[in-house]
C-alpha positions in Angstrom: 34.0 -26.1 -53.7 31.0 -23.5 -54.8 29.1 -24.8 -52.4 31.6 -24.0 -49.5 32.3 -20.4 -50.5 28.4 -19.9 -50.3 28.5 -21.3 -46.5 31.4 -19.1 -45.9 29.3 -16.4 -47.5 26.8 -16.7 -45.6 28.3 -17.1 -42.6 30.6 -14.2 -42.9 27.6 -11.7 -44.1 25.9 -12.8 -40.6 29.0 -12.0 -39.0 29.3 -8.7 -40.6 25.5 -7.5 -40.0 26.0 -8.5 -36.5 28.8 -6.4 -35.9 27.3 -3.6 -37.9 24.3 -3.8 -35.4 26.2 -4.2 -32.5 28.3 -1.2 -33.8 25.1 1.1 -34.6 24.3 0.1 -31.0 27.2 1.2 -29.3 27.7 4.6 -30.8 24.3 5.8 -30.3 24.4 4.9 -26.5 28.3 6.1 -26.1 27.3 9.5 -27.9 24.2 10.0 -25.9 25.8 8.7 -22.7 28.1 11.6 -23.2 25.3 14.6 -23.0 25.2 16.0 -19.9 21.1 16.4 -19.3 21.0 19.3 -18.0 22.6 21.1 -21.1 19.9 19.8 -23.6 17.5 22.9 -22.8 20.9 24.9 -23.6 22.1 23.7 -26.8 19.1 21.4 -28.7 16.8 23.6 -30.6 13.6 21.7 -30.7 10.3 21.5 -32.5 6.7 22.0 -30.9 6.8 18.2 -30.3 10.2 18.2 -27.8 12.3 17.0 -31.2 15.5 17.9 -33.5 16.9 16.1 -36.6 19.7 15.2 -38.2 19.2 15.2 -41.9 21.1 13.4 -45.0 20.2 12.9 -48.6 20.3 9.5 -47.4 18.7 9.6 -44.0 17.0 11.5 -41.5 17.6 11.0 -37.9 15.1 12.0 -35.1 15.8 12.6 -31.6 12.9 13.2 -29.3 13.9 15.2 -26.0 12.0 14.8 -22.7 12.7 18.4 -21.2 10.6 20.8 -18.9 11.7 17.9 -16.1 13.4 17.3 -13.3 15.9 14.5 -15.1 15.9 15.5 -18.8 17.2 13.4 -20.9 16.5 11.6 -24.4 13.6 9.8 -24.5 13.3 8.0 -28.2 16.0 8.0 -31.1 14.9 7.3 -34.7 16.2 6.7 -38.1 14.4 7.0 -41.2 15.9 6.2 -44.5 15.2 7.7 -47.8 14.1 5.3 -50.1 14.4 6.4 -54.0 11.5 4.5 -56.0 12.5 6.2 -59.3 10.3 8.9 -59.5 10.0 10.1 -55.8 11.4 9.1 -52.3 9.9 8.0 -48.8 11.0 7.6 -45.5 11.2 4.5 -43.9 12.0 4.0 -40.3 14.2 1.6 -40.0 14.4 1.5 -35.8 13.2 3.3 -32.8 14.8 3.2 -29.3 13.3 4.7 -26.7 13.9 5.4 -22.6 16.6 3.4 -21.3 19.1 3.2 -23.8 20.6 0.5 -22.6 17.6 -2.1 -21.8 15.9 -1.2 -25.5 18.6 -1.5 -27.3 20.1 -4.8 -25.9 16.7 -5.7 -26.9 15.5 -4.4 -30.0 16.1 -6.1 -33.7 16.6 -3.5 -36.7 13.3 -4.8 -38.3 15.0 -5.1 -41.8 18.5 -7.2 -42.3 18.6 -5.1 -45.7 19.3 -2.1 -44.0 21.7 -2.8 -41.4 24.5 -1.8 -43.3 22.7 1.4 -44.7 22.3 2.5 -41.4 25.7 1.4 -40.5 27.1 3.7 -43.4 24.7 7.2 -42.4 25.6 6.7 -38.7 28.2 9.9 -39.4 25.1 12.1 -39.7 24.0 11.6 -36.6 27.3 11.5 -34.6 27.6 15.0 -36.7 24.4 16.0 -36.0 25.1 15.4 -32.0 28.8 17.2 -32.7 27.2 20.6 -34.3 24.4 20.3 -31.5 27.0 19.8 -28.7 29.7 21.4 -29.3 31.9 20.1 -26.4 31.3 16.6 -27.3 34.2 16.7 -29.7 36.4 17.2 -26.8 35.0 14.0 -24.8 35.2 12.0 -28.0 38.9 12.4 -29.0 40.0 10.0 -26.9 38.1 7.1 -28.8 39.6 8.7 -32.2 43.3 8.2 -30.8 42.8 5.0 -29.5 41.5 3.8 -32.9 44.4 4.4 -34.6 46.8 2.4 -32.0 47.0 -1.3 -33.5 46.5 -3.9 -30.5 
């Protein structure tokens, strides 16, 4: 019987961390798909290097802007976890996607299974972080929030 609930298990985490993935996917490219382009010179503030951030205790997301253009638009997305080692913290990316959201991230592998579902859990930073920086997002988003509350 032990021997079944480990399959189950094992089966059911690899269910799980594929959904998380999938999920991690789909919110960064339905968030970003939402921006209109030509506002990101409006509302991002970057650095000298075309970037903002979104930051966490937990995490610290970095979106890279190609702007100055005649089709702005995001050109890499990455998170980088904070990773307590007792005595001090790091930052670890955990993934990049760049260009076409769509083609990279159909493609791309979070390189460590470990922290899928870390990354699953700080995704609210960075749909915040997009929220605070775009203001009218909030409007484009509610209807996804009502639909998930309608049982189908």
């Amino acid at each position: 019987m032990e021997n079944m609930n480990v399959a189950q298990s094992l089966v059911r985490g690899s269910d799980n961390m594929n959904k998380m993935r999938s999920d991690i996917e789909r919110v960064i490219t339905m968030v970003l798909s939402l921006v209109d382009n030509n506002d990101i010179e409006k509302y991002v503030n970057f650095d000298d290097q075309g970037a903002t951030n979104f930051q966490s205790p937990d995490c610290d997301w970095i979106l890279r802007w190609e702007v100055g253009r005649k089709n702005p638009g995001i050109s890499a997305v990455s998170c980088y976890l904070v990773e307590d080692s007792g005595t001090s913290s790091k930052r670890v990316l955990l993934f990049n996607v760049s260009q076409d959201l769509r083609i990279i991230l159909k493609t791309s592998q979070l390189c460590h299974l470990d922290k899928v579902q870390r990354v699953y859990e700080v995704l609210p930073v960075f749909v915040d972080g997009m929220l605070k920086t775009f203001p009218y997002l909030a409007e484009r988003l509610e209807p996804f929030f009502k639909a998930s509350k309608v049982d189908i």
